[in-house]
TORMI-598899 format. One line per 10 residues: for each residue x, y, z of C-alpha. Coordinates in nm, 3 decimals. Each point is the difference from the previous one (the first is absolute). Layout:
% residues N
X:Y:Z  ...
This chain:
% residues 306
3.523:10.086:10.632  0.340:-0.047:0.216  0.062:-0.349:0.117  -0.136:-0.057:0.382  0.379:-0.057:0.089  0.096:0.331:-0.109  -0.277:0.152:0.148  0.148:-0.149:0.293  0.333:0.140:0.032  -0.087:0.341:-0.136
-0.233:0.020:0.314  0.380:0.017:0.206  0.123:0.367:-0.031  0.336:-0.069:-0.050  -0.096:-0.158:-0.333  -0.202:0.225:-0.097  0.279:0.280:0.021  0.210:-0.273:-0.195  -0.259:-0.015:-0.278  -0.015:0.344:-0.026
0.390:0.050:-0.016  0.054:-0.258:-0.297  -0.276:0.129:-0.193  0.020:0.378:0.039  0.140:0.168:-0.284  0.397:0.016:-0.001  0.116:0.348:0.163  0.045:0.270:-0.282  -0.021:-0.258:-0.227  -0.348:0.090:-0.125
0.126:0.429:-0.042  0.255:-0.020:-0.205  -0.185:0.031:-0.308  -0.148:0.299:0.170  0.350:0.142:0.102  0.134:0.279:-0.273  0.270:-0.084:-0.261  0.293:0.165:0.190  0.340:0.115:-0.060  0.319:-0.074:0.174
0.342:0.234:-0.013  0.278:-0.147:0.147  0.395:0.096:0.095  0.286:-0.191:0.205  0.305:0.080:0.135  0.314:-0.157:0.187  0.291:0.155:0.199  0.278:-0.169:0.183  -0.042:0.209:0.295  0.303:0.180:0.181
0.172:-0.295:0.180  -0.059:-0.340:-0.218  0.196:-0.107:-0.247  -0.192:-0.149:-0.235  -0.412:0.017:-0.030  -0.178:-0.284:0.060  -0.329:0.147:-0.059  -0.201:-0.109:-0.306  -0.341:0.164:-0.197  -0.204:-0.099:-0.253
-0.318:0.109:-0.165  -0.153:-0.103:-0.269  -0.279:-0.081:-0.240  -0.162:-0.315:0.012  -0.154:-0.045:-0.312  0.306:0.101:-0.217  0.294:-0.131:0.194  0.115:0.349:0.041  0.225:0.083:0.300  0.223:0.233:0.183
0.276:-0.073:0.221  0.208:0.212:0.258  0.311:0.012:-0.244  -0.262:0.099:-0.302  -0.137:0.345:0.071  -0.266:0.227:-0.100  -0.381:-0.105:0.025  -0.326:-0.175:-0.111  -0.353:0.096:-0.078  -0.264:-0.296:-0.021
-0.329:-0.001:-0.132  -0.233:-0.168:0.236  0.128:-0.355:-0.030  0.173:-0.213:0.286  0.332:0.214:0.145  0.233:-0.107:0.197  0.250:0.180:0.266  0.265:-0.184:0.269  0.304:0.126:0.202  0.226:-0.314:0.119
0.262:0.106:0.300  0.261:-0.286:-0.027  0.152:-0.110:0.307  0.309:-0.283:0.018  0.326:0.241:-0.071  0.200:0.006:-0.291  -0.154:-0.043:-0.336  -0.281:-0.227:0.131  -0.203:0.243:0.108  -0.037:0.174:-0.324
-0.034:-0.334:-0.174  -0.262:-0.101:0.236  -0.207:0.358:-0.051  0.076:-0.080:-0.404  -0.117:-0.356:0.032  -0.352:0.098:0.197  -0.074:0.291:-0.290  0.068:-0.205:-0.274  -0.208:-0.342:0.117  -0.308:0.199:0.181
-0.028:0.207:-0.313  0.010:-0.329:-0.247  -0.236:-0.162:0.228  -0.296:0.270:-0.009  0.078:0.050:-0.395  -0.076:-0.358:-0.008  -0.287:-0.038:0.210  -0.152:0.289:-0.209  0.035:-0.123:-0.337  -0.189:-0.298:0.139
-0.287:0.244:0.103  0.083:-0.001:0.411  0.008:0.284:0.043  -0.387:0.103:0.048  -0.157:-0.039:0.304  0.144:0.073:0.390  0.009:-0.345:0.107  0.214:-0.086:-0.329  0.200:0.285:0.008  0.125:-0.035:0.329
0.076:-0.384:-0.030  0.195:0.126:-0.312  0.166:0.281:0.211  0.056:-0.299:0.330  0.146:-0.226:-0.327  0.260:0.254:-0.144  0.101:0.062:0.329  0.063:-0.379:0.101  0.165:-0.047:-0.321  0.290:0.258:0.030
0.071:-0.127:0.358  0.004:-0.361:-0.145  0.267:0.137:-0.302  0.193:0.185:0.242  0.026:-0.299:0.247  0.071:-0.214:-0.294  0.284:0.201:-0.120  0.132:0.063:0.371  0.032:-0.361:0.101  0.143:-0.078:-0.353
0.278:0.247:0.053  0.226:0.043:0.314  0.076:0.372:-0.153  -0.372:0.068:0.084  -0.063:-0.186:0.335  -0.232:0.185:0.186  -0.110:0.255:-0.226  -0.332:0.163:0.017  -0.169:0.339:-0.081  -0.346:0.148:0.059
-0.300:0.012:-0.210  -0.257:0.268:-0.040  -0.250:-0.001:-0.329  -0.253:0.148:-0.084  -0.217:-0.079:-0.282  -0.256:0.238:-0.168  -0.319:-0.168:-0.194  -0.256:0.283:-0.118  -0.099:0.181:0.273  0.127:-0.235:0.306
0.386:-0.039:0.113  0.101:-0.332:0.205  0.335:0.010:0.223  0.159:-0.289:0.103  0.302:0.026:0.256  0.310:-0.181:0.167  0.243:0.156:0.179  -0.025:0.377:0.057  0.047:0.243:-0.297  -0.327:0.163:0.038
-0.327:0.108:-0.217  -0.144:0.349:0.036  -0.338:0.149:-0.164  -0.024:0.370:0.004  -0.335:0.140:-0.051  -0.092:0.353:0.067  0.389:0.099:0.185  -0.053:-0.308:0.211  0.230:-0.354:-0.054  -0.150:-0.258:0.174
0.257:-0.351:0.063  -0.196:-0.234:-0.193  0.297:-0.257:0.102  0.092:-0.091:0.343  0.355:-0.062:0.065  0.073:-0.349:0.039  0.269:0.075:0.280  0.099:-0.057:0.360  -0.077:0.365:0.120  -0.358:-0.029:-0.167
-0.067:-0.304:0.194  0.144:0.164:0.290  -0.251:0.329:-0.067  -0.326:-0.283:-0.050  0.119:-0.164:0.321  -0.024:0.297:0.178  0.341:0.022:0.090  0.147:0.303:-0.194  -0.172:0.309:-0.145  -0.014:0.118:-0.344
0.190:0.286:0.094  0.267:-0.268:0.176  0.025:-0.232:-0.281  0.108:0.262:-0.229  0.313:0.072:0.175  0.067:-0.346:0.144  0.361:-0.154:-0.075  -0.224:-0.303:-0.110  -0.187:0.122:-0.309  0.141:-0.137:-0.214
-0.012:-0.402:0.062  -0.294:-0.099:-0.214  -0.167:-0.386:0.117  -0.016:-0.077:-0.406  0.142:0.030:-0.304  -0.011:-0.215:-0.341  0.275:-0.267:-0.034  0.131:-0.147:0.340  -0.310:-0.179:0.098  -0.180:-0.274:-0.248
-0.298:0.180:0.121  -0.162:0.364:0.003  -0.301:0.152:0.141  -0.072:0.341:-0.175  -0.262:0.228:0.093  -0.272:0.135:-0.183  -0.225:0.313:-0.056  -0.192:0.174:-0.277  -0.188:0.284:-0.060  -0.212:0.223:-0.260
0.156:0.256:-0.174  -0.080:0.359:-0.043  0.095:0.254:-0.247  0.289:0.175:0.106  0.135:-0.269:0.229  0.450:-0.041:0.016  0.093:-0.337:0.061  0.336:-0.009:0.151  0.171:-0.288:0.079  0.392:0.020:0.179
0.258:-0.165:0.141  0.086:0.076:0.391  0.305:0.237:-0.119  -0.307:0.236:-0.053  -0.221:-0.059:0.270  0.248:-0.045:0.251  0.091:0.345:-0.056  -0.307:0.199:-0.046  -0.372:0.002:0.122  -0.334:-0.074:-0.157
-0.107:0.385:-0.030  0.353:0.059:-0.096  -0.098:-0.203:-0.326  -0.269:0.173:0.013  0.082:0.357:0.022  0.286:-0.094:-0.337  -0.321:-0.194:-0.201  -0.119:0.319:-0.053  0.273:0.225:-0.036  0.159:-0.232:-0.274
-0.337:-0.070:-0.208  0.225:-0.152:-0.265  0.036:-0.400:0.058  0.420:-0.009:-0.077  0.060:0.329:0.181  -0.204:-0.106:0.300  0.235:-0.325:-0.006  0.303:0.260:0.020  -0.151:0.200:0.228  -0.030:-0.287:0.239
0.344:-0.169:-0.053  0.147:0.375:0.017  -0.148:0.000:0.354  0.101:-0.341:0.083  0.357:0.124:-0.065  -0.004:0.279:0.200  -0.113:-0.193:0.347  0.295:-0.204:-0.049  -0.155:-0.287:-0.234  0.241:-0.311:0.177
-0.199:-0.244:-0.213  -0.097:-0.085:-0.354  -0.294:0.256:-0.094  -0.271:-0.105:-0.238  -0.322:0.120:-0.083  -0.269:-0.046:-0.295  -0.281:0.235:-0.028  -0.309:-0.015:-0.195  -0.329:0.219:-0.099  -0.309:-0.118:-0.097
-0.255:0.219:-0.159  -0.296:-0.046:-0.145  -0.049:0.180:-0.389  -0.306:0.303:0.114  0.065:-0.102:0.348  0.135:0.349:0.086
């Protein structure tokens, strides 16, 4: 029999809802024993662009259970077997070499973070998974900042962050800056990111369209990047795979330069993961590519899921 004081406050509908929030069953935590032993295929690629003189873009995906990993300078691709995968673009800003050591720097410490975290079993549940993902995150800016204050060479260095990590049948993103995340599913990539930029807070403010943004002079000043600030707020999303799903994560060298069905339309012509990569750097190119363009794509299938 509850205690007359509890009795008490759960009478108040506001606690009630409370009650019912901490004790409710952790989102998705409860399915994934249910979810399928998937597979995930993944490919990278890195070009300079037409105009920069160095690339300052970085990649990485990897397994986390072995330590395995491939980098933009690496080649080729991965298959993984329904363990925790990793993917992350990182679009260094600060001129120079720091950008590239920045982008370097935030693949190398998110990466070692998550491997970490999942050799101590944290990597099961949403809640866990995403303080993990926040963790990683606010570790590479730390390690960046560290570095950048420790070194007048790298004063003011920065780069963006976009990962996403893949556990059975759900994929977590976690975001700063604006290289973007796509899922396309059935001809159709949907932004699973949303650009952490001044013309994206111009668009939710009402004050520019869509349409406008994409050609404004100002697209390209982003309100956050790892490394100049002690502190980072990334941005979060997840959803629930399905067989068949791409994953495609890029730099804005791509998406500055083509659109969503554009992707698309090239996801299906180029059904191979490395020549879908080409495919979409080859078009990059050919729209004038002024900037650094990186993108990692991924499939995930599910064995009899055809």
């Amino acid at each position: 029999m509850a205690p007359p004081y509890f009795e008490y406050l759960t009478a108040h509908p506001s606690v009630r809802r409370a009650h019912r929030l901490v004790n409710r069953i952790e989102p998705f935590t409860a399915e994934f024993p249910a979810l399928p032993a998937g597979i995930i295929e993944i490919a990278g690629k890195s070009d300079v662009g037409l105009i920069r003189e160095r690339n300052e873009d970085s990649f990485l995906f990897g397994n986390l259970a072995t330590g395995e990993t491939v980098r933009e300078n690496d080649g080729g691709s991965m298959r993984i077997d329904a363990v925790p995968a990793l993917m992350m673009v990182a679009d260094g800003v600060g001129g120079a070499v720091s950008g590239e050591v920045a982008s370097d720097l935030a693949a190398e410490v998110a990466f070692r973070h998550l491997r970490e975290r999942r050799e101590r079993g944290a990597l099961k549940g949403a809640v866990i998974i995403a303080d993990s993902l926040k963790h990683a995150v606010v570790e590479a800016n730390a390690s960046i900042h560290a570095k950048a204050k420790a070194d007048p060479l790298h004063r003011g260095m920065g780069t963006t962050a976009t990962l996403a990590l893949v556990v059975q049948g759900m994929i977590y993103f976690a975001q700063v800056g604006d290289s973007r995340a796509y899922i396309i599913r059935d001809a159709v990539a949907r932004q699973m990111t949303k650009d952490q930029s001044l013309v994206q807070r111009m668009v939710d403010a009402g004050k520019l369209t869509p349409e406008q943004a994409e050609k404004s002079e100002h697209r390209n000043i982003i309100l956050q990047a790892l490394g100049p600030e002690e502190s980072i707020v990334p941005e979060f999303t997840r959803e629930r795979l399905q067989h068949g799903d791409v994953i495609l994560l890029c730099s804005d060298g791509l998406s500055n330069q083509m659109t969503s069905s554009e992707i698309a339309a090239l996801s299906v012509v180029h059904q191979d993961l490395e020549s879908l990569c080409d495919g979409l750097i080859d078009l990059a190119i050919k729209t004038g590519a002024p900037d650094n363009v990186t993108v990692v794509a991924g499939r995930y299938s599910i064995p009899g899921g055809d």
